[in-house]
C-alpha positions in Angstrom: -29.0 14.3 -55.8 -27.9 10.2 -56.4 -25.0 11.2 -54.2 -27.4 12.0 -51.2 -30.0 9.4 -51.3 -26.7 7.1 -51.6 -25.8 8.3 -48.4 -28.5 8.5 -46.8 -28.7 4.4 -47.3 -27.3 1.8 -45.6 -24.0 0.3 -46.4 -24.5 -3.0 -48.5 -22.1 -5.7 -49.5 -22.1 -7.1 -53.1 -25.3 -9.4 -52.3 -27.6 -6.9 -51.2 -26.6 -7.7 -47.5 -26.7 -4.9 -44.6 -23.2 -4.2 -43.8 -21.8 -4.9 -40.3 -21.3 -1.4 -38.6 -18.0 0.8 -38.9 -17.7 -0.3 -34.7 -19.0 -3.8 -35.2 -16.1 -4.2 -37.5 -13.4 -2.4 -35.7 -14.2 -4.8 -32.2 -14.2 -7.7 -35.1 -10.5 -6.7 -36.1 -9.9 -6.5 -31.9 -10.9 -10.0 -31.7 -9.3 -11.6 -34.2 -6.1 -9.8 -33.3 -5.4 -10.6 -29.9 -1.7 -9.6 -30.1 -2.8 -5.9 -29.8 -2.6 -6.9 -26.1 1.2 -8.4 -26.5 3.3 -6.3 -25.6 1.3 -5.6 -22.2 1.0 -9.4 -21.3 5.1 -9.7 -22.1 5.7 -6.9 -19.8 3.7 -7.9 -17.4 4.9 -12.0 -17.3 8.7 -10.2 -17.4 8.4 -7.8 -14.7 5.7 -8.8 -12.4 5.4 -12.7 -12.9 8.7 -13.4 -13.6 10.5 -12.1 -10.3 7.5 -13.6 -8.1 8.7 -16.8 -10.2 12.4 -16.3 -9.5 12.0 -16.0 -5.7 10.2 -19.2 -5.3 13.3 -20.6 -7.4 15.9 -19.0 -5.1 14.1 -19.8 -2.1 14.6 -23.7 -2.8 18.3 -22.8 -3.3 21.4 -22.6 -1.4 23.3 -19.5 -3.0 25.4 -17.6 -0.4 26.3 -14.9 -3.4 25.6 -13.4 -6.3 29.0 -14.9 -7.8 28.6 -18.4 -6.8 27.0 -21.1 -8.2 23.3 -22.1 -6.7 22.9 -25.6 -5.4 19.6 -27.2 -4.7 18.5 -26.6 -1.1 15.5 -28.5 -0.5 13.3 -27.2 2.3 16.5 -26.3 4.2 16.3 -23.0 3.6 12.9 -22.5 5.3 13.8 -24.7 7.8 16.2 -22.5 8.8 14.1 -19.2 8.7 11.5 -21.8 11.2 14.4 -22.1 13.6 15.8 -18.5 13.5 14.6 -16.3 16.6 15.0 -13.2 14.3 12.4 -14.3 11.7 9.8 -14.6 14.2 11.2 -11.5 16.1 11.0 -9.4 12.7 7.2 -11.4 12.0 6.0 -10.0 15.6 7.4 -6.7 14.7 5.7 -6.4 11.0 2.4 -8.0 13.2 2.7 -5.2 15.4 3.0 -2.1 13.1 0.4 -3.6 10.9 -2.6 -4.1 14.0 -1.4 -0.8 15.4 -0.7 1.3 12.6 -3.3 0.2 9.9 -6.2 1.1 11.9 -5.0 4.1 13.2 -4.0 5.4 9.3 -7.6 4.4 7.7 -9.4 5.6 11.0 -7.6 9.0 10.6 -7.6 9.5 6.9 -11.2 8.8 6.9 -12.1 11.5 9.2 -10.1 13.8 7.6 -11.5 12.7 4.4 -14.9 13.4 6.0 -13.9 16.9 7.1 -12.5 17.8 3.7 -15.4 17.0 1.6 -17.2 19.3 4.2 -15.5 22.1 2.2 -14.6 24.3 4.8 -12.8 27.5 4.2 -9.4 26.5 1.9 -10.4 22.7 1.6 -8.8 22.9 -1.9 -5.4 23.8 0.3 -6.1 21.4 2.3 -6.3 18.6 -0.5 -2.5 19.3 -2.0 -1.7 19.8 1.6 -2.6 16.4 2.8 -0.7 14.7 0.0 2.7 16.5 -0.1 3.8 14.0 2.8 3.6 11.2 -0.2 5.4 13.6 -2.6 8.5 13.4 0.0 11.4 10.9 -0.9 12.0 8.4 1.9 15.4 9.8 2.6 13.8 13.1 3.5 11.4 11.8 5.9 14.1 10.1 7.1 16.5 12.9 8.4 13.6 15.0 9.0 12.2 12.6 11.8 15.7 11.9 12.9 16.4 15.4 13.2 13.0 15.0 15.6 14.0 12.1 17.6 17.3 12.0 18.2 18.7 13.2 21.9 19.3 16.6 20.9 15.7 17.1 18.5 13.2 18.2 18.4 10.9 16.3 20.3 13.3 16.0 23.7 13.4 19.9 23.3 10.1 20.2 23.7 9.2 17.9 26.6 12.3 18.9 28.8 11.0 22.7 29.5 7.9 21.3 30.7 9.8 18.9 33.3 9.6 15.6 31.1 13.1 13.5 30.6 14.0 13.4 27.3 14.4 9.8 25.7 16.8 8.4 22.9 13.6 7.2 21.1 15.4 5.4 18.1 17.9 3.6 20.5 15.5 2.6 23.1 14.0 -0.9 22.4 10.5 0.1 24.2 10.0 3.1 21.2 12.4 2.4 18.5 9.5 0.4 16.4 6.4 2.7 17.7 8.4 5.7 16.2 8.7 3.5 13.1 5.1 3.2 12.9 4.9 7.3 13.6 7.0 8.0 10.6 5.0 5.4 8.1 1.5 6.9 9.7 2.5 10.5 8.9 3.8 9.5 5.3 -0.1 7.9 4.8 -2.8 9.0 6.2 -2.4 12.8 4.0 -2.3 10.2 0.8 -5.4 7.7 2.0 -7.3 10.6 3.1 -7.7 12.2 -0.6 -8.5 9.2 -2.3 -11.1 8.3 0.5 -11.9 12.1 0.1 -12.4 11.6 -4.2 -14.4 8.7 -3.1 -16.9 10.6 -0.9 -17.2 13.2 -3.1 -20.1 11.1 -4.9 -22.4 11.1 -1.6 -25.4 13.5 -2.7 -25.8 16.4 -1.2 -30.0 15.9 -0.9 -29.5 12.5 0.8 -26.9 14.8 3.5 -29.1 17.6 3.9 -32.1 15.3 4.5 -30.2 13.4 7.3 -29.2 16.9 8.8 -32.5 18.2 9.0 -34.0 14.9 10.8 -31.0 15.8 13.6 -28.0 13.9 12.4 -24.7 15.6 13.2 -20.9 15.3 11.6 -20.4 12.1 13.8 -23.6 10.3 12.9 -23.4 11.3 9.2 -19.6 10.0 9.2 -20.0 6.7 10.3 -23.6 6.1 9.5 -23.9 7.3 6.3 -20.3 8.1 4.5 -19.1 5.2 5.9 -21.2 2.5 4.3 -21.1 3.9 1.1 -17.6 4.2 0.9 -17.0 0.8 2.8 -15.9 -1.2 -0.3 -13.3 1.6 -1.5 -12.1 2.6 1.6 -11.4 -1.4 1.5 -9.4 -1.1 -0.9 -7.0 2.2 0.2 -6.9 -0.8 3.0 -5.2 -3.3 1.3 -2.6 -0.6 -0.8 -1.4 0.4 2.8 -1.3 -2.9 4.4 1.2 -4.0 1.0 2.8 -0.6 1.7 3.3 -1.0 5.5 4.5 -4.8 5.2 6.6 -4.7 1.9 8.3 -0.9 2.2 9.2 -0.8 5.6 12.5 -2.0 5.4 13.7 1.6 3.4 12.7 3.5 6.8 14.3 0.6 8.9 17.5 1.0 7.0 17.4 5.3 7.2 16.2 5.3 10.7 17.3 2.4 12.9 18.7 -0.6 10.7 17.0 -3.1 12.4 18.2 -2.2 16.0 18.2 -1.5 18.5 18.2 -5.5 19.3 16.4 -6.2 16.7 13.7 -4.5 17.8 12.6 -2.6 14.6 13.5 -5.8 12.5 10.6 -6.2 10.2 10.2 -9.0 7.5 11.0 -6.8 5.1 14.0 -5.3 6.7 15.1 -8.8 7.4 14.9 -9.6 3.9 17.1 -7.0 2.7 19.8 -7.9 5.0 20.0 -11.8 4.1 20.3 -10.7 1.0 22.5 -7.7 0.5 24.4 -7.6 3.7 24.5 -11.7 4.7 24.4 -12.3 1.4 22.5 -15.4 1.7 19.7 -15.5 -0.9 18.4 -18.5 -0.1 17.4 -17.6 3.1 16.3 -14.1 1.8 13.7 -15.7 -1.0 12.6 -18.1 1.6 11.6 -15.2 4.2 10.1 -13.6 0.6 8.1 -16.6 0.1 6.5 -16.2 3.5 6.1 -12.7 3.3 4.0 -13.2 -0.3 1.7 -15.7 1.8 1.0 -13.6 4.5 0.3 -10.3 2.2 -2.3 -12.8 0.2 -3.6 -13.9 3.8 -3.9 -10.1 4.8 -5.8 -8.8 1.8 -8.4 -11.7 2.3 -8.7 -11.0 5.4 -9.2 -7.4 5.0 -11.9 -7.9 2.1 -13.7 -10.6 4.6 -13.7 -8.2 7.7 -15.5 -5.5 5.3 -17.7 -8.4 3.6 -19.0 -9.0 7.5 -19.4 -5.9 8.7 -22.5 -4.7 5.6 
């Protein structure tokens, strides 16, 4: 009987004091033991500071391979990338598959993202469906768009029985980078559209059903409705594919086209890999990186403005 009416009592300390609570003292221990969170910060400074770090280092070097010895460059090195015709051949290029291709990916993998959450017949399907294109390893897409544009594909197969000249769409300069854009557009929009699709899944269906029955259809529920509320995530899938457009591009450069034809598919990133792995000139490479970091942080505020202005 003590033993119950003991427990049924609060916890005391030796003074007749009200202990803290069991939680109160576990977040206690939390704070006065920061290093729980160690290991994470170390990894982190290592592997995600430390190489943003090392290529502001490099760039300010001259080191024309990995066995050398780096000398200090100044700003020679970026002088150089200012004065090079490719830098600002590959920056018009990334420019262009960015304003082309990122509206075209969030545009299309919202509406898809729309239709899915419809739930039509099989939308489950539909939802591993959309994201096996991200589930493909680069090299894959790679020979299966090949096998698509080259002379002999796919796509020249289909256009010649209709009457249409066939084109060598990776060799000519005019569609070389607009089949670049193609390959990155069909390896995204499946992916975006189920996380815009997970995001839209919190609209209520009484707030839908009420705008249906005062006359709005699919279109006006889309963009008036799903739209706005999803505005600030949808943002975000934004910036994930503009990092993915302008820092991965230069794996289906080097599969598809390597840069050619005249430079035409030359992207920062692309340009990047070949200062530094074929050139070997690092300098140059980290210096082209540097610029590259500033214009991804210039994108992503951009991108977070243009969806501030538009609520």
């Amino acid at each position: 009987m003590t033993a119950l009416l003991d427990a049924g009592r609060p916890d005391t300390t030796g003074d007749g004091k009200t202990a803290a609570p069991r939680s109160r003292r576990r977040g206690t221990i939390r704070d006065r033991f920061p290093g729980l969170a160690l290991p994470a910060l170390i990894w982190y400074a290592v592997f995600m500071i430390g190489p943003v770090v090392a290529m502001f280092v490099i760039a300010f070097m001259s080191w024309p391979g990995m066995l050398t010895t780096p000398t200090p460059a100044g700003l020679d090195n970026f002088a150089r990338v200012f004065a090079d015709e490719t830098f600002w051949t590959a920056t018009a290029n990334s420019a262009i598959q960015i304003v082309v291709g990122l509206p075209i990916m969030i545009g299309l993998a919202f509406l898809l993202a729309f239709y899915v959450v419809q739930k039509p017949r099989g939308h489950r399907v539909l939802r591993y469906l959309l994201f096996i294109p991200a589930l493909i390893s680069a090299p894959a897409t790679a020979m299966v768009f090949y096998a698509m544009l080259n002379p002999d594909g796919l796509v020249n197969g289909f256009l010649r029985p209709l009457g249409l000249e066939g084109n060598e769409w990776l060799a000519d300069p005019t569609t070389a980078l607009g089949a670049i854009i193609a390959v990155e557009l069909w390896s995204g929009i499946g992916y975006s559209a189920v996380l815009i699709a997970s995001r839209l899944d919190g609209v209520e269906t009484e707030i839908v059903q009420a705008a249906r029955l005062d006359g709005a259809n699919d279109w006006r529920l889309a963009w008036r409705m799903y739209w706005p509320i999803a505005r600030d995530f949808i943002g975000v899938v934004a910036m994930l594919q503009f990092l993915s457009m302008l820092f991965n591009s230069a794996q289906t450069v080097l599969l598809l086209t390597q840069g050619g034809p005249e430079n035409a598919t030359t992207t920062l990133a692309y340009l990047i890999y070949r200062k530094a792995f074929v050139e070997t000139d690092l300098g140059y490479s980290q210096a082209v990186g540097v610029v590259l970091f500033v214009i991804g942080l210039l994108g992503m505020w951009a991108i977070r403005r243009t969806l501030r202005a538009t609520h």
